[in-house]
C-alpha positions in Angstrom: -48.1 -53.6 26.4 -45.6 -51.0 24.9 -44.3 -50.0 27.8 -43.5 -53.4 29.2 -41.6 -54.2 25.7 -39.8 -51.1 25.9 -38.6 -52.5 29.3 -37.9 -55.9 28.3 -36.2 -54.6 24.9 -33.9 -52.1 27.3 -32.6 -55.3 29.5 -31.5 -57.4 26.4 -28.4 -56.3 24.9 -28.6 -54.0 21.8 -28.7 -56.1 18.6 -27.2 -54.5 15.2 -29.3 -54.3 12.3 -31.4 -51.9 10.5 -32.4 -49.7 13.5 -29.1 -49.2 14.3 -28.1 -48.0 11.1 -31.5 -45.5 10.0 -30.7 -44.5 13.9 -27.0 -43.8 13.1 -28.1 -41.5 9.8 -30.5 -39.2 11.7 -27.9 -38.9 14.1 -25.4 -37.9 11.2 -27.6 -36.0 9.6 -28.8 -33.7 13.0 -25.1 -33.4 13.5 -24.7 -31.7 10.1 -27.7 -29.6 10.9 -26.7 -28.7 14.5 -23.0 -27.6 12.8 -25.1 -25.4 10.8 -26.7 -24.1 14.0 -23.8 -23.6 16.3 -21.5 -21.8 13.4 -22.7 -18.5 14.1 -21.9 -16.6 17.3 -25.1 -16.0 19.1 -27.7 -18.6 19.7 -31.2 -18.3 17.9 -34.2 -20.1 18.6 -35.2 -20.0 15.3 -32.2 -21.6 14.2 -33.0 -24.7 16.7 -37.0 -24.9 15.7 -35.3 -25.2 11.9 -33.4 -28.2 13.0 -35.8 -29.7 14.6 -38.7 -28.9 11.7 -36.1 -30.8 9.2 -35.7 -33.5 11.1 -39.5 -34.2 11.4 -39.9 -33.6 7.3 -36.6 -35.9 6.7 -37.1 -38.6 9.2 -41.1 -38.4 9.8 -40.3 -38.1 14.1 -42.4 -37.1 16.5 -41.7 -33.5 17.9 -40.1 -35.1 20.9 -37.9 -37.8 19.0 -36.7 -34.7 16.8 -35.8 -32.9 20.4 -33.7 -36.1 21.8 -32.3 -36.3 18.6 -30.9 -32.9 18.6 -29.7 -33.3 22.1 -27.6 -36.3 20.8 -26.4 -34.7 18.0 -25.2 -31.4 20.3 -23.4 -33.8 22.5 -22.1 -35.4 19.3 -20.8 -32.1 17.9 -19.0 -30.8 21.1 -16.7 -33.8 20.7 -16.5 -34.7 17.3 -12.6 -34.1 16.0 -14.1 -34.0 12.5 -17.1 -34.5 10.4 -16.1 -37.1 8.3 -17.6 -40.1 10.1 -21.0 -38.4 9.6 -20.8 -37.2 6.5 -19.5 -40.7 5.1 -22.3 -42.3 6.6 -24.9 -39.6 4.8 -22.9 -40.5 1.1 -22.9 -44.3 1.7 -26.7 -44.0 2.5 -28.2 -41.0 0.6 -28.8 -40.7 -3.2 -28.1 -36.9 -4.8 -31.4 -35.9 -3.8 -31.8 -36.8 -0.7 -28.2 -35.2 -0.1 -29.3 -31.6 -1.8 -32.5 -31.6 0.1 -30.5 -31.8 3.4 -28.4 -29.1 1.8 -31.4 -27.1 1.4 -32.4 -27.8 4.7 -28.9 -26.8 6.3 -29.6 -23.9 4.5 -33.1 -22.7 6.1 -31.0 -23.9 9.6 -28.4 -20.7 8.6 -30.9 -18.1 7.2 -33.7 -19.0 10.2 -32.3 -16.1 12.4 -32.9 -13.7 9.2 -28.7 -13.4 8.1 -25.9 -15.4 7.0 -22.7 -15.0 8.9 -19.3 -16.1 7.0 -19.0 -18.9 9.5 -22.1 -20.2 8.2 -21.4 -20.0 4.6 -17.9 -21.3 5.1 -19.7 -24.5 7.3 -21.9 -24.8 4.6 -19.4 -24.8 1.7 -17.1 -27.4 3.6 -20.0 -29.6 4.6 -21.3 -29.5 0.8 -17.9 -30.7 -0.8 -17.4 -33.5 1.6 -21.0 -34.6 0.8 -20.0 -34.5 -3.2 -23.2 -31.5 -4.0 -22.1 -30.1 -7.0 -21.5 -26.3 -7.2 -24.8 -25.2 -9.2 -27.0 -27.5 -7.1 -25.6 -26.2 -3.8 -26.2 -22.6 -5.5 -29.7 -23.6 -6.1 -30.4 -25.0 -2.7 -29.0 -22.0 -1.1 -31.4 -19.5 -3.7 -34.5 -21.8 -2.8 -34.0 -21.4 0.9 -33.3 -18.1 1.1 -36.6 -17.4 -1.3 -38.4 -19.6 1.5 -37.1 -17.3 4.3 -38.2 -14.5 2.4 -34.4 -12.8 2.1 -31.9 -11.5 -0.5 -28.0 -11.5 -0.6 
């Protein structure tokens, strides 16, 4: 029955609403995350299983909505000119804390391959003043994420 609504649903045309909105957050939020990812020079794939382990534990997907999501949001980040249409959709929508625990995620995204590169703390400095963190909270995310991967500065 699922299947034959998922059919149905795909011929009508898309109607605005809620869906279209939580959708438009995930997708602004993976962006952020996937910026995280692709700011230092070599690929990890510990850096993409952090991305997609924060998207489960902020959005509650499945392991394979997390993995289309990240997709989008790669696709999303090649093109984007800037990231200000995402991160205005993640102030209009988030409170402070869910905004500093997506910091803290961003953070386990740049210290999953073991280091911090100064592309990665410049992203992450940008990306943190256009979403309003304040300095010591940012500061805190950044110690409790690097205590979580086990690393010192």
């Amino acid at each position: 029955m699922k299947t034959l609504k998922n059919l149905l649903d795909g011929l009508l045309p898309p109607q605005p609403g809620a869906a279209d909105e939580e959708h438009g957050l995930q997708l602004a939020t993976a962006v952020m995350l996937v910026e995280v990812m692709r700011a230092d020079a070599s690929f990890h794939a510990a850096e993409r299983a952090a991305v997609l382990a924060a998207l489960r534990a902020k959005f509650g997907l499945s392991e394979d909505e997390a993995a289309r999501l990240t997709e989008l949001a790669e696709a999303e980040a090649k093109t984007a000119s800037d990231w200000f249409a995402f991160t205005s959709r993640i102030n209009e929508n988030f409170e402070m804390p869910q905004k500093l625990r997506m910091i803290e995620f961003m953070w386990e995204v740049a210290y999953a391959d073991g280091h911090l590169s100064e592309h990665e703390r410049h992203v992450m400095w940008r990306i943190a003043d256009l979403l309003h963190i304040p300095q010591g909270a940012y500061v805190h995310a950044r110690m409790r994420a690097q205590a979580a991967a086990g690393l010192k500065d």
